[in-house]
TIVO-2410 file (N, C-alpha, C; in nm, 3 decimals):
# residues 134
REC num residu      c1      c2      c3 atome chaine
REC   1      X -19.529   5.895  24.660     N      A
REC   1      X -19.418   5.986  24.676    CA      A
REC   1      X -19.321   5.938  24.785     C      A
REC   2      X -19.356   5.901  24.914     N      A
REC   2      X -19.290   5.870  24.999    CA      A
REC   2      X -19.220   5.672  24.967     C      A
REC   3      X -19.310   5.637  24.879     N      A
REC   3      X -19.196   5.542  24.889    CA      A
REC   3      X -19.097   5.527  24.739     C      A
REC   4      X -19.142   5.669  24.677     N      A
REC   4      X -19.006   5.662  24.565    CA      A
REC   4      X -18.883   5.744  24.625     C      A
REC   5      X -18.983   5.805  24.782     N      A
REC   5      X -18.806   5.876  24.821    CA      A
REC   5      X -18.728   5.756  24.934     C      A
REC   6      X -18.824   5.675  24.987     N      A
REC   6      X -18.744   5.561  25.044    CA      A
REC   6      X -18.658   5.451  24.941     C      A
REC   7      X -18.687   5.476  24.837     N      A
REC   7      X -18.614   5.366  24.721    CA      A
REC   7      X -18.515   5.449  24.657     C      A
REC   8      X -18.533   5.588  24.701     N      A
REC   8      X -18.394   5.657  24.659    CA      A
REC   8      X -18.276   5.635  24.739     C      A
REC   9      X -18.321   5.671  24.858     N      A
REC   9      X -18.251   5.626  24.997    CA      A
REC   9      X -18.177   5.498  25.061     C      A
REC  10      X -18.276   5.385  24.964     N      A
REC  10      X -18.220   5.299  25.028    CA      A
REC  10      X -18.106   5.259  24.900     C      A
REC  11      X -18.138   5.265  24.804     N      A
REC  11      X -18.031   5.243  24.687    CA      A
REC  11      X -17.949   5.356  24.660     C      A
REC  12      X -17.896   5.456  24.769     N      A
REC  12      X -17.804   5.540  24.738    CA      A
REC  12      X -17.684   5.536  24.836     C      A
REC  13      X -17.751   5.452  24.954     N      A
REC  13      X -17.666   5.391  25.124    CA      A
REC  13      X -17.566   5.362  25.113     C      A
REC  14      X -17.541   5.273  25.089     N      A
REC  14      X -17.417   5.201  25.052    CA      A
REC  14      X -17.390   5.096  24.942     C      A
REC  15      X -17.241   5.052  24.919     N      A
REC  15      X -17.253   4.990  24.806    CA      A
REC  15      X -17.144   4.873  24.841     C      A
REC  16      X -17.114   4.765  24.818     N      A
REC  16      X -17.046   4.683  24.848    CA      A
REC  16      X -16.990   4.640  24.686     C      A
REC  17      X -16.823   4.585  24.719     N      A
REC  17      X -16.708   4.608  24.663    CA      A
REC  17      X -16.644   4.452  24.694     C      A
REC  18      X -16.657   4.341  24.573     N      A
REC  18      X -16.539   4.247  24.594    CA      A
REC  18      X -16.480   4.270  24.573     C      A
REC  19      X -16.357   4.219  24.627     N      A
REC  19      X -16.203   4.250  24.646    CA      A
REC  19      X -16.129   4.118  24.626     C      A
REC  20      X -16.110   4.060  24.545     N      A
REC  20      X -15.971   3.914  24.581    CA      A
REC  20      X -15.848   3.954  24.709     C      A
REC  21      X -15.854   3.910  24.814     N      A
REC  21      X -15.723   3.889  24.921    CA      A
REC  21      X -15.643   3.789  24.898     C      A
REC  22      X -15.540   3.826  24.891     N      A
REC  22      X -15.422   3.674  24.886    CA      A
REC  22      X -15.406   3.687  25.078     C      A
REC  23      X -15.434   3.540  25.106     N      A
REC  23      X -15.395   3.536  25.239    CA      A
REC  23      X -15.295   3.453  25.235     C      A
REC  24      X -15.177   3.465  25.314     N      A
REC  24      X -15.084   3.365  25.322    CA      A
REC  24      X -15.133   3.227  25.401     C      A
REC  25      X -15.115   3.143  25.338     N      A
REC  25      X -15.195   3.006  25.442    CA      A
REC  25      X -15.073   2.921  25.488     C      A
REC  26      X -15.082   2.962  25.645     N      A
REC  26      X -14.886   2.868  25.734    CA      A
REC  26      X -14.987   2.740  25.748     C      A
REC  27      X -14.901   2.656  25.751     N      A
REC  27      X -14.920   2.539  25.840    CA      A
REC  27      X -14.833   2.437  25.905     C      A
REC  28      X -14.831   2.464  26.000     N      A
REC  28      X -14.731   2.418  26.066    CA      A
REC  28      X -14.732   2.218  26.129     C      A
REC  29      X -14.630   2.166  26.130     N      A
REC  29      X -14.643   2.030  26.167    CA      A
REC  29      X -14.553   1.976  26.241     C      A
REC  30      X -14.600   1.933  26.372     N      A
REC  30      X -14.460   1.892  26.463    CA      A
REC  30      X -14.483   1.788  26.484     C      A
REC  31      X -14.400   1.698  26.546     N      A
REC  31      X -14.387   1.535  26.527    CA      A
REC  31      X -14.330   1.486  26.661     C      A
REC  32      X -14.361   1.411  26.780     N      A
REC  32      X -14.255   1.402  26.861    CA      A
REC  32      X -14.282   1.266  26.855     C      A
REC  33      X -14.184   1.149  26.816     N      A
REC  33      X -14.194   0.983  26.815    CA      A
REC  33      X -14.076   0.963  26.922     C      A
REC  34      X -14.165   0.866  27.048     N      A
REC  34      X -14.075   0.820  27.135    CA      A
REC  34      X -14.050   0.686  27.193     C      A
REC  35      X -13.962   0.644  27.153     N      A
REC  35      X -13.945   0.504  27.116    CA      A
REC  35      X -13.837   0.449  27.247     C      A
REC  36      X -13.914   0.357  27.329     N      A
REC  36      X -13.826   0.286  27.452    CA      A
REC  36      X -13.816   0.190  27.451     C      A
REC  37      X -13.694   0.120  27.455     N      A
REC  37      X -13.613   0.007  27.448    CA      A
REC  37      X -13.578  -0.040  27.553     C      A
REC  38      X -13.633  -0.148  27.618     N      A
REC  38      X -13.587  -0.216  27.729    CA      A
REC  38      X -13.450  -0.324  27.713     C      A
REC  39      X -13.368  -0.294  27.772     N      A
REC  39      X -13.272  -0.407  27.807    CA      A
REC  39      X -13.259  -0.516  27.962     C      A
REC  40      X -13.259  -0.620  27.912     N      A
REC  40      X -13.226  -0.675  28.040    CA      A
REC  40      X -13.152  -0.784  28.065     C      A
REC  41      X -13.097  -0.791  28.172     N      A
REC  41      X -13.014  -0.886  28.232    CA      A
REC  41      X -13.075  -0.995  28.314     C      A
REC  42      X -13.051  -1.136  28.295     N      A
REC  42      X -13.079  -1.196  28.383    CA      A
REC  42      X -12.987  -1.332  28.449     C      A
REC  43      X -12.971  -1.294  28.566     N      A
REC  43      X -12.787  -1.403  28.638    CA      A
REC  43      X -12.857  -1.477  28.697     C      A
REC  44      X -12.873  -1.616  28.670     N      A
REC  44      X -12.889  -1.682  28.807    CA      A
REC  44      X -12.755  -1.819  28.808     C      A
REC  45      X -12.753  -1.749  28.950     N      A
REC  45      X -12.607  -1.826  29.022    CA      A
REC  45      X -12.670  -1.853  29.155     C      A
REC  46      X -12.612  -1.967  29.205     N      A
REC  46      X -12.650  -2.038  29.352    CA      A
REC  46      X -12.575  -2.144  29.396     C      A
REC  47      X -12.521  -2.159  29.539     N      A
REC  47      X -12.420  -2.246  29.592    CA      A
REC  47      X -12.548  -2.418  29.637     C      A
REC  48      X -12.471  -2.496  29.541     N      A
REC  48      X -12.497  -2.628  29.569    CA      A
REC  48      X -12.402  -2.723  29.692     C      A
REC  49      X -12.402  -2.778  29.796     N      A
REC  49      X -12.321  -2.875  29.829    CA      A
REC  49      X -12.334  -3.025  29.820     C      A
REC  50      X -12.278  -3.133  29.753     N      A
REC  50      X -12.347  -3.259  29.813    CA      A
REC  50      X -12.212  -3.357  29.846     C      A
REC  51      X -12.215  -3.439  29.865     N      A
REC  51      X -12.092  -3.537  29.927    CA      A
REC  51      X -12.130  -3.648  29.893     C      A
REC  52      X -12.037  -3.766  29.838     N      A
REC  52      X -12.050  -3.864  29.775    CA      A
REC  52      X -11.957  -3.923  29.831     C      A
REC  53      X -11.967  -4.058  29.886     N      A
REC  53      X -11.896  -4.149  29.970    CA      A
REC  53      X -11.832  -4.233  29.862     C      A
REC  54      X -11.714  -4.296  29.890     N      A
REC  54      X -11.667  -4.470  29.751    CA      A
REC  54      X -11.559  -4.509  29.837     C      A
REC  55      X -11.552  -4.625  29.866     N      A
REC  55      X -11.457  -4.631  29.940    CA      A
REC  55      X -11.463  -4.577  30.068     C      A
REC  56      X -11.371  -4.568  30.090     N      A
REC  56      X -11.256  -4.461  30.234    CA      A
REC  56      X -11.320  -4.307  30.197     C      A
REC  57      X -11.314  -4.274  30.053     N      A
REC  57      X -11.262  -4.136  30.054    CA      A
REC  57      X -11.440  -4.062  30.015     C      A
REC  58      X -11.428  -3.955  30.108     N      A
REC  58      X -11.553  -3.848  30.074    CA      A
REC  58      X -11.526  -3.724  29.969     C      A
REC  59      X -11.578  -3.715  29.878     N      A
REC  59      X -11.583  -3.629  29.805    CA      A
REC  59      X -11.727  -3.553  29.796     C      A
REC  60      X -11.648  -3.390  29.791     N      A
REC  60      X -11.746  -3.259  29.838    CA      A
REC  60      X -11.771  -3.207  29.735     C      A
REC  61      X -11.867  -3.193  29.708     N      A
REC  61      X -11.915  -3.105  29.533    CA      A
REC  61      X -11.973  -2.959  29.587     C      A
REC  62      X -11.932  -2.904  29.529     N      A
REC  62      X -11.984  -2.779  29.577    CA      A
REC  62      X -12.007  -2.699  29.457     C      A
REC  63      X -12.138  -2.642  29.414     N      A
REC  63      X -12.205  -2.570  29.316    CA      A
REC  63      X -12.218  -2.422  29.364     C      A
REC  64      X -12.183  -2.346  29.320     N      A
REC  64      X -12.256  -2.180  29.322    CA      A
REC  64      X -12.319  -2.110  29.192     C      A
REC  65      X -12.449  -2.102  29.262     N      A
REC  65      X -12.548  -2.036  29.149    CA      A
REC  65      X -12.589  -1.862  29.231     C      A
REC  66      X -12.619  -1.826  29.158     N      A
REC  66      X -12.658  -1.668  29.202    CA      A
REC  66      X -12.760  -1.619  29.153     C      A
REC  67      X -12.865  -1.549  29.148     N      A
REC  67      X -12.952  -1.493  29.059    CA      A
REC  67      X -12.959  -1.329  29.052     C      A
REC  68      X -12.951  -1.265  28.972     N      A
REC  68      X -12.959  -1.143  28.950    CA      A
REC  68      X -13.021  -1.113  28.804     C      A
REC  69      X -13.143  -0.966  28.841     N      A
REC  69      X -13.158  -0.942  28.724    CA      A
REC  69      X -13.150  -0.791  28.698     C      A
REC  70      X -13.108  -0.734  28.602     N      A
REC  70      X -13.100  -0.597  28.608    CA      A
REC  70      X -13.151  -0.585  28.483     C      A
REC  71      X -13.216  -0.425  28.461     N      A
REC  71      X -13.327  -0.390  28.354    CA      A
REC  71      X -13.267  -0.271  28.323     C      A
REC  72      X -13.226  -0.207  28.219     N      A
REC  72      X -13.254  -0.088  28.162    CA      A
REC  72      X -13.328  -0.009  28.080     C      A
REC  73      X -13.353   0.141  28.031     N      A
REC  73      X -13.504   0.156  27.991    CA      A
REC  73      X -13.421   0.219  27.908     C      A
REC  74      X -13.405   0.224  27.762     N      A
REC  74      X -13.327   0.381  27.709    CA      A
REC  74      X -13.429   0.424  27.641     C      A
REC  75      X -13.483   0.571  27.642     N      A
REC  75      X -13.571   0.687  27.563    CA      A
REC  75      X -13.498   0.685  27.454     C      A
REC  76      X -13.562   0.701  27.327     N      A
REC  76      X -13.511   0.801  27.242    CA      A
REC  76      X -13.603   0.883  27.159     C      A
REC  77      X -13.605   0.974  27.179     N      A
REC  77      X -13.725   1.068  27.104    CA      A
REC  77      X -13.654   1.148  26.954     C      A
REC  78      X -13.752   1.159  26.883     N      A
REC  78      X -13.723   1.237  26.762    CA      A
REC  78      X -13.822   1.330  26.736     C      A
REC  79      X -13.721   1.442  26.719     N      A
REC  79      X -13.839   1.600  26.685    CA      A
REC  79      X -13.835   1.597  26.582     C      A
REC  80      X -13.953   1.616  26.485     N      A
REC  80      X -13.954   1.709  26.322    CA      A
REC  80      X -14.056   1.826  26.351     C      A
REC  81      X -14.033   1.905  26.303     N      A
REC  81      X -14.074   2.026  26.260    CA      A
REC  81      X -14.088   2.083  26.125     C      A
REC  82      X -14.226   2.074  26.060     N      A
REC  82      X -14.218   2.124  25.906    CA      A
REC  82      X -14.278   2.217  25.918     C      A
REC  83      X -14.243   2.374  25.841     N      A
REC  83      X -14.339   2.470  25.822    CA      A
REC  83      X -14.409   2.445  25.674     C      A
REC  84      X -14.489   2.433  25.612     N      A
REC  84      X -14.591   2.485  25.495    CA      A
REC  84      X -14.654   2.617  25.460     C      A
REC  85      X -14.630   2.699  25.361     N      A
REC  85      X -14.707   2.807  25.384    CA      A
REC  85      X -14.695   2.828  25.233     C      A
REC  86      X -14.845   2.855  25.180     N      A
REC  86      X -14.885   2.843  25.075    CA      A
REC  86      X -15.025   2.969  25.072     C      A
REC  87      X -15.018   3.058  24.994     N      A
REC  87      X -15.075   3.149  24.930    CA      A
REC  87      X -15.210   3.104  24.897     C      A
REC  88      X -15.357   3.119  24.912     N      A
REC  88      X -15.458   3.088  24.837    CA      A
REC  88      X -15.520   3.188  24.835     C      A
REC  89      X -15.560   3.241  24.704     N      A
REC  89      X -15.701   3.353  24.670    CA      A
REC  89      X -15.782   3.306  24.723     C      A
REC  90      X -15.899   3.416  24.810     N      A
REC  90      X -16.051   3.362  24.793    CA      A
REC  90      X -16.097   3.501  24.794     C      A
REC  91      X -16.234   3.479  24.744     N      A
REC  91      X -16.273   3.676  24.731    CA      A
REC  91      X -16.331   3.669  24.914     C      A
REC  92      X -16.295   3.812  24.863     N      A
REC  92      X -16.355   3.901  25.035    CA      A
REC  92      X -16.464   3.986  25.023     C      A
REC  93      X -16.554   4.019  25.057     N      A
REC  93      X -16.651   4.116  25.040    CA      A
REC  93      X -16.636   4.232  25.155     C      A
REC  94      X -16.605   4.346  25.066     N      A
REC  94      X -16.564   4.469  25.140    CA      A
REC  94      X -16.682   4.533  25.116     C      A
REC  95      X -16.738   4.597  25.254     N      A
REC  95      X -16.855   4.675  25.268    CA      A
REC  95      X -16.764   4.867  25.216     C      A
REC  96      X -16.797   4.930  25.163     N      A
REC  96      X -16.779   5.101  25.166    CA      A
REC  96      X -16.904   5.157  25.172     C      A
REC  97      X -16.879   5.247  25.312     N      A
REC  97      X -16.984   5.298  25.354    CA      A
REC  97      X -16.942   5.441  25.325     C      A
REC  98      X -17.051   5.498  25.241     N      A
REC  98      X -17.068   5.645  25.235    CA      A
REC  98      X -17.054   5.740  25.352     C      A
REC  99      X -16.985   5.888  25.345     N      A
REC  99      X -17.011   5.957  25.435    CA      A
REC  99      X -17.129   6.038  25.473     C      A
REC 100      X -17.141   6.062  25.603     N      A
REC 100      X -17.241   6.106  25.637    CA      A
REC 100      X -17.278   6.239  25.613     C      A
REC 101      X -17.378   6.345  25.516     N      A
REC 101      X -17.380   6.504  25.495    CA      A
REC 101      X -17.423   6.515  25.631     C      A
REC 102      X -17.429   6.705  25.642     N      A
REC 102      X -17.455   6.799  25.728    CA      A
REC 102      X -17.598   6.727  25.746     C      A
REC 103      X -17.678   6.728  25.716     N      A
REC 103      X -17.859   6.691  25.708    CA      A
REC 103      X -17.868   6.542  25.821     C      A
REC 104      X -17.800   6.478  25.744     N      A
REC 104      X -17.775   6.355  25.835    CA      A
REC 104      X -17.723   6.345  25.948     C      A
REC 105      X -17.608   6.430  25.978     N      A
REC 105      X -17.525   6.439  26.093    CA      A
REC 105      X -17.691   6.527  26.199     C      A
REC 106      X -17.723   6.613  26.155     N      A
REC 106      X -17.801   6.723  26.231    CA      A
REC 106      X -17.939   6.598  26.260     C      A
REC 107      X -17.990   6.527  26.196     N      A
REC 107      X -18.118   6.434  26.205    CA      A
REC 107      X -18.059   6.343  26.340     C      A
REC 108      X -17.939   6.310  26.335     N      A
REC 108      X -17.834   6.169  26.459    CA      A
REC 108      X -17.874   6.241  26.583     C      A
REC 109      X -17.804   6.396  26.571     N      A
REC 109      X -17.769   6.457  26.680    CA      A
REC 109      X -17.884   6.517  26.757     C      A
REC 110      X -18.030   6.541  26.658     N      A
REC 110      X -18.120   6.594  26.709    CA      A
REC 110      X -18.238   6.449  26.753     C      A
REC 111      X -18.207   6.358  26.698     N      A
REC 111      X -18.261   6.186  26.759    CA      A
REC 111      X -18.170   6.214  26.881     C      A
REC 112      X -18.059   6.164  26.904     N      A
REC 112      X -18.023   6.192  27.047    CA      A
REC 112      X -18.072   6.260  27.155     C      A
REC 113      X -18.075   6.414  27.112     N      A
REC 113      X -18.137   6.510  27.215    CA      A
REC 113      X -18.301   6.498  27.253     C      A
REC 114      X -18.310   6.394  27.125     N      A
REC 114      X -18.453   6.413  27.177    CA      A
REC 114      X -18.497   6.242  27.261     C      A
REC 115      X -18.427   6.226  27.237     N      A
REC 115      X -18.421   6.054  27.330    CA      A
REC 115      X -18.383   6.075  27.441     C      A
REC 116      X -18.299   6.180  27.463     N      A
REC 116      X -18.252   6.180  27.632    CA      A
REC 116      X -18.400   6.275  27.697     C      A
REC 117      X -18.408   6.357  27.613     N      A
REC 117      X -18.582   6.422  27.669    CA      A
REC 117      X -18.669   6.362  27.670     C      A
REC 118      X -18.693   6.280  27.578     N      A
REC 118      X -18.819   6.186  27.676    CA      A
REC 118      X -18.807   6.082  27.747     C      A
REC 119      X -18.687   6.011  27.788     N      A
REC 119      X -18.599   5.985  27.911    CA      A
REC 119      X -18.665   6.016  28.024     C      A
REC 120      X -18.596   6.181  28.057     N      A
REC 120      X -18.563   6.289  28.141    CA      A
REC 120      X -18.751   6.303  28.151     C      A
REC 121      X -18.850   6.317  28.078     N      A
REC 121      X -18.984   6.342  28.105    CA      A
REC 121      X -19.052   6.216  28.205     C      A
REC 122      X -18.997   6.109  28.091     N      A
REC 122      X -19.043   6.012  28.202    CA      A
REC 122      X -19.029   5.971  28.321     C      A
REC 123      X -18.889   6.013  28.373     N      A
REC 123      X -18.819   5.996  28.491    CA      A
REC 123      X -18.909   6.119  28.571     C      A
REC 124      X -18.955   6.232  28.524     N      A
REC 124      X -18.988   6.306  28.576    CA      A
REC 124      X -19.127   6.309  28.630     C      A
REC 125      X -19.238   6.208  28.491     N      A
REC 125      X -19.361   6.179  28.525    CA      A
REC 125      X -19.360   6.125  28.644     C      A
REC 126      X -19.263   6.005  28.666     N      A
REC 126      X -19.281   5.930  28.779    CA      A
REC 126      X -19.250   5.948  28.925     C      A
REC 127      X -19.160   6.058  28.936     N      A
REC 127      X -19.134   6.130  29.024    CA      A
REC 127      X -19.263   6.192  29.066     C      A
REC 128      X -19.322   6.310  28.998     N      A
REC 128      X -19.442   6.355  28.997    CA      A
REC 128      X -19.543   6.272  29.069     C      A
REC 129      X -19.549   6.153  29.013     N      A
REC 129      X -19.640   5.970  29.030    CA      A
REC 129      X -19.652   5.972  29.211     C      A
REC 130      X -19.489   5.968  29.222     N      A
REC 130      X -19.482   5.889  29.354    CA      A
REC 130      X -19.487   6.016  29.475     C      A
REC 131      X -19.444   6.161  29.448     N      A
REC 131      X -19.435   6.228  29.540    CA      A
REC 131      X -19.644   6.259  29.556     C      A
REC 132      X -19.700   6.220  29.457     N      A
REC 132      X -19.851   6.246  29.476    CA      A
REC 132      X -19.928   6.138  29.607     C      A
REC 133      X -19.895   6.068  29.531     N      A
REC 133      X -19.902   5.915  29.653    CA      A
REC 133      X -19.843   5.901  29.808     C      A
REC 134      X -19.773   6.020  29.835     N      A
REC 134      X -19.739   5.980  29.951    CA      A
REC 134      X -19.737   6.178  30.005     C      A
***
């Protein structure tokens, strides 16, 4: 008897309900490519002197060389940004839970009251316990 009323009970609880959800599916894609280009310069200049005798007459040669180098760096970055967003079914499993009758509500409320009382007893045994002992 008692376990054809637990097999009533337990197959009357609740009942679960697939459901298909369309979820929207985003996807988002960002891109940052940064591409640096070096330039550079390079001077070389510098003063030579030398002197060459012929004859009587001296002749002065005189060379100027210099060296310099200068570098530049230029950035250039590129943003893309794509959104995607694409729809896919998948099933969901939705629980529906029955409401609770008067019988049931009164069984919750009277488990409660009676859980805080034997709580409240035990707290009390031990009180009892310790004021004996001393």
């Amino acid at each position: 008897m008692a376990c054809l009323l637990a097999a009533i009970v337990a197959l009357a609880s609740c009942k679960t309900k697939t459901v298909v959800v369309t979820v929207p599916e985003i996807r988002t894609d960002t891109t940052y490519i940064t591409k640096e280009q070096r330039d550079s310069i390079w001077l070389h200049d510098s003063i030579y002197v030398s002197e060459k005798q012929k004859d009587d007459t001296i002749y002065l040669y005189q060379e100027r060389w210099h060296t310099k180098y200068v570098e530049k760096v230029k950035t250039d970055t590129i943003y893309q940004h794509k959104v995607d967003s694409v729809g896919v079914p998948y099933p969901v499993e939705v629980k529906v839970e029955k409401k609770l009758n008067w019988w049931q509500n009164m069984r919750m409320t009277l488990g409660t009251i009676a859980l805080i009382g034997i709580f409240l007893w035990i707290v009390g045994q031990g009180i009892k316990l310790y004021m004996k002992r001393f």
